[in-house]
Structure formats: C-alpha cells, structure tokens
C-alpha positions in Angstrom: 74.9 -99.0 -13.6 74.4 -102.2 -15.7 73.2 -101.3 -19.3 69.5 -103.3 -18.4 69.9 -100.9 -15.2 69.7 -97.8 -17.5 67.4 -98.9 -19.6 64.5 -99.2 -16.3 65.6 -96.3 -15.1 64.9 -94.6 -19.0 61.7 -96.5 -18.6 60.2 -94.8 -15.1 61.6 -92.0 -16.1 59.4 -91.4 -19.3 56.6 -92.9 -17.6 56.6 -90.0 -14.4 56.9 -88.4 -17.6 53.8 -89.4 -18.9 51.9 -89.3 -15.9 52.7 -85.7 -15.4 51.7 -84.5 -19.0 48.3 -86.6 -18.2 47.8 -84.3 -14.9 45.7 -81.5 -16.0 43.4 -84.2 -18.5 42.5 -85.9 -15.0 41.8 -82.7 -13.4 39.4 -81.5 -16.0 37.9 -85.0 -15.5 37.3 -84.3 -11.5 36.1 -81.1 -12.3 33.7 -81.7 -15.2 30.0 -82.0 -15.3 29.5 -85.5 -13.3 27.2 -85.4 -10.9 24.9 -82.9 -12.4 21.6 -83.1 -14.0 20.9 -82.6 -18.2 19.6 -79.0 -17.3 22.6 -78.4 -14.8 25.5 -79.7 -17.3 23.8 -78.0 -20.1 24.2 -74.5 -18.3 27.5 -75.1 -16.8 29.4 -76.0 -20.6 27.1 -72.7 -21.6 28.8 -70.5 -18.3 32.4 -71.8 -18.6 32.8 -70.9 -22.7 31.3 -67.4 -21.7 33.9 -66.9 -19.2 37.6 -66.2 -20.2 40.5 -67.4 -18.5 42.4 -64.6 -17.3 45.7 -66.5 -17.7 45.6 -67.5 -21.5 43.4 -64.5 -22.4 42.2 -66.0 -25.2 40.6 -68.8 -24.4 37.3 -69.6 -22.2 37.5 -71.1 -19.3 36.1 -74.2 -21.0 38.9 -74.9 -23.1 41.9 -73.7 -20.4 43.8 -76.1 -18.3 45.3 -73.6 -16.6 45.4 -73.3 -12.6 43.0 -70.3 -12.7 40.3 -72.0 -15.4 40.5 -75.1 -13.3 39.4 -73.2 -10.2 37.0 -70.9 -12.0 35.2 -74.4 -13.1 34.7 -75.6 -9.7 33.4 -72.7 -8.8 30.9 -72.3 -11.8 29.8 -75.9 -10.8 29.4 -75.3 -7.0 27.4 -72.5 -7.6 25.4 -74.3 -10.2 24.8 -76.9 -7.3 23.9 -74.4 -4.7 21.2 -72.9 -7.3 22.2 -69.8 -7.7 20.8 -68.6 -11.5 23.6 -67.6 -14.4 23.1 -64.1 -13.5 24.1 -64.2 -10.0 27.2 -66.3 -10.8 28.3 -63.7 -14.0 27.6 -60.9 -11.1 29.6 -63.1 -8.5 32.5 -63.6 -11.9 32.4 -59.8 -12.5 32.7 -58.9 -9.1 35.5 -61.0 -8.4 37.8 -61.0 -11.4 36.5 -57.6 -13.4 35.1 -57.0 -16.4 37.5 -59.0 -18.2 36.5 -62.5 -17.4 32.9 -62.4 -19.4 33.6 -62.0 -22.8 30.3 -60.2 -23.2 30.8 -57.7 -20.6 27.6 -55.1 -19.3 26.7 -51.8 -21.6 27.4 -49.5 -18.9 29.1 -45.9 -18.6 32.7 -47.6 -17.9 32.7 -50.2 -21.0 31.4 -47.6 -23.6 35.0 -47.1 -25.4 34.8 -50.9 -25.1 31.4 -51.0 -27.2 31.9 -48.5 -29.3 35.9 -49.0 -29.9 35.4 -51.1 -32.7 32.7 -48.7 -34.7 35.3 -45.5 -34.0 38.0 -47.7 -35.4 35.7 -48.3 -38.6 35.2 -44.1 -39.1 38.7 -43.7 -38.4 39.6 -45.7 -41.3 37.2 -44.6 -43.6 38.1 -40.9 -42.8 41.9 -42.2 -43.8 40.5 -43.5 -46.7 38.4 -40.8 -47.9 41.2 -38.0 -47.7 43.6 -40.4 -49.5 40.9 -41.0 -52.0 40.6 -37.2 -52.4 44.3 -36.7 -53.0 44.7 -39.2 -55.4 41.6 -37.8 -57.6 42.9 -34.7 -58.8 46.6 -35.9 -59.5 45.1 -38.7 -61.7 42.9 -36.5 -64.0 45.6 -34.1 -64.5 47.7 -37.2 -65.6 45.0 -38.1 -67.9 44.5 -35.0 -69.2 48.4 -34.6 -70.0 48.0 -37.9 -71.7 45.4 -37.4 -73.8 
C-alpha cells in the first residue's frame, strides 16, 4: 500500500472512530424530551434525575449513557405520553427494578436499616468517641498533677 494509500485508510479509520464515540450523544438525542409539551418535559428531566442507573450506580438516569439509562428513559417518556402520573411510573420503576433505582426509596418496614443506617452510624461514633474521651481524661490529669 502507497504511502497516500495509508494515509486514507488512517483517515476512515479515525473517522468510524469518531462516529462511534458520537453514538450514545445521538441516542440521548432520539430519546430526549422532543415531542413533549413544557409540563411534560419538565416532569420527565424531574423523573429521570430521581431514578438511578443501576449500571453506574452512581449516577441518575439523566446523566447515564449507558444501555440500561437509555432504556429506562424511553420508558419514563412513553409513560409520560400515555399519562400515567409520576407515582404510577416510580411504582411501575420500583416494581420492576427494586428499591434501588429511586434514590429516595418508600419508608416502609424493609428500608428501615436503610433510613435509619445513617443516624445508627452517628451514635456509633459518638459512643467511640465518648469512651475514648473518658479514657484519655483521667490519664491527662494524673499527668498534670505529676507535673505540677
């Protein structure tokens, strides 16, 4: 192959290249909020940053591109179009994927740990920091005392 040969070849190949990385952008596109009304788009951007995208965890479904987000959007929008309210399509979300997807997940009997984890975690350490509080007070005075 002819040095000008290589260099189209270089050329096409970058450019598939391109097009590939430029994918899931065009997706989002196809699956954003076109088509709906102000009331519509506003609830749909409010649904899809409340639901988590079980394949990055840590991201909504809003800002994921992957696979799963992708398909959770067009199902938050068709949903949206066939009027069902936000509460039936978190129910439909929870049902579905679990408790996991909503990032505010129902006060029930099976997410209590989940509620309460982070106030337990708060005793916990001030327990720990209390009895290391208490053990440290009586050393210091006798050193004090020594000193004096």
């Amino acid at each position: 192959m002819s040095g000008a040969g290589k260099g189209v070849a270089m050329r096409r190949l970058w450019l598939s290249v391109l097009c590939v990385m430029m994918l899931p952008g065009a997706l989002l596109a196809a699956i954003g909020d076109e088509g709906l009304s102000a009331e519509q788009r506003q609830r749909f951007h409010q649904l899809t940053t409340e639901l988590r995208c079980l394949v990055c965890q840590n991201q909504s479904i809003a800002e994921s591109n992957a696979d799963l987000a992708l398909d959770l959007k067009r199902q938050v929008r068709q949903q949206i179009l066939e009027g069902r309210s936000d509460d039936a399509i978190r129910t439909y979300m929870r049902e579905r994927y679990g408790d996991f997807v909503l990032y505010k997940p129902a006060v029930e009997p099976k997410t209590y740990l989940l509620w309460a984890s982070p106030a337990l975690l708060l005793l916990i350490a001030l327990f720990i920091l209390a009895r290391r509080l208490r053990r440290a007070g009586p050393e210091d005075d006798e050193a004090d005392e020594e000193l004096s």
